[in-house]
N, C-alpha and C positions, 0 to 999 in steps of 0.2 A: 593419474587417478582422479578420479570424479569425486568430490567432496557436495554433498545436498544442502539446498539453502536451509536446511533446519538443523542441519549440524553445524552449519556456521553460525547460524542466530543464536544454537543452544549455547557452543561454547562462548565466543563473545560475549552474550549474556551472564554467562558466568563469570569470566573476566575481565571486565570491564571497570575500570575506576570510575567510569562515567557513562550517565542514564546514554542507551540508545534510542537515536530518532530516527523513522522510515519514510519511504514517501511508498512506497506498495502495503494494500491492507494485511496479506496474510504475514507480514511481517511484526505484526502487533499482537503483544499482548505475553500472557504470563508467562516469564524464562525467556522473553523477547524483546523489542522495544516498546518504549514507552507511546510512540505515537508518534499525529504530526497532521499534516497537510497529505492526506495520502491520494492516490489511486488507487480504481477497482481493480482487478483482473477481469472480473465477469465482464464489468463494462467496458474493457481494452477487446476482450474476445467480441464482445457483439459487434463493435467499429471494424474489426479484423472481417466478422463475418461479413459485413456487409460490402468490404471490399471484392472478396471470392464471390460473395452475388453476382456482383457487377461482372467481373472477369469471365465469370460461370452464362452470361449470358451475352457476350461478347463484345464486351468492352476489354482495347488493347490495355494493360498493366502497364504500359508507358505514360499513356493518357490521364494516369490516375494518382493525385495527390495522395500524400499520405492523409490518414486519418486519425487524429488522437482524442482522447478526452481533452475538454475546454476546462475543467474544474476538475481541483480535487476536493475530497467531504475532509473535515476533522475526525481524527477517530483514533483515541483515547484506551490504553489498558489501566483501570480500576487500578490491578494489583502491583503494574508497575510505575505508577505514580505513587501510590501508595508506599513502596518499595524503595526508592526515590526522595520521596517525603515534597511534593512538587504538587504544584497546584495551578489548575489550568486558569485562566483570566479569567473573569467574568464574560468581560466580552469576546471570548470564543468557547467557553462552555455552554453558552443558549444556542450555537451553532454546530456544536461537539454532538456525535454517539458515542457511546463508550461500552465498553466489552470486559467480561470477565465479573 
């Protein structure tokens, strides 16, 4: 049985004695984890896309290194800090987005 990554955030989230940290963004935020050092999805698809460019125009997929993001952004849920009672440093909230 196939269990969806929002029923496992949901629940976790619920049970948890301890805040969660993620490193993917849609994993943040209220009833979710608190945050972190994440990755985009949007920006793992664009890199993916631009692989199938290549392929799609006849470069062999052997030839072709992987492709990943070089950085992840900070990025913060409001109400699970809040939640948490947790407070991000000074110096990574001037480099933080935060949601919710």
């Amino acid at each position: 049985k196939h269990v969806g990554a929002q029923t496992v955030l949901d629940w976790t989230s619920a049970n948890t004695p301890l805040p969660l940290f993620a490193f993917w963004d849609f994993a943040v935020g209220p009833g979710k984890a608190v945050g972190g050092l994440v990755l985009f999805g949007k920006e793992q698809g664009v890199l993916a896309g631009r692989l199938a460019d290549l392929i799609l125009h006849g470069a062999q997929p052997s030839t072709l290194a992987p492709i990943t993001a070089k950085n992840g952004r900070y990025l913060y849920s409001q109400n699970e800090l809040k939640r948490w009672k947790l407070e991000v440093p000074t110096f990574i909230r001037y480099q933080s987005d935060f949601i919710n």
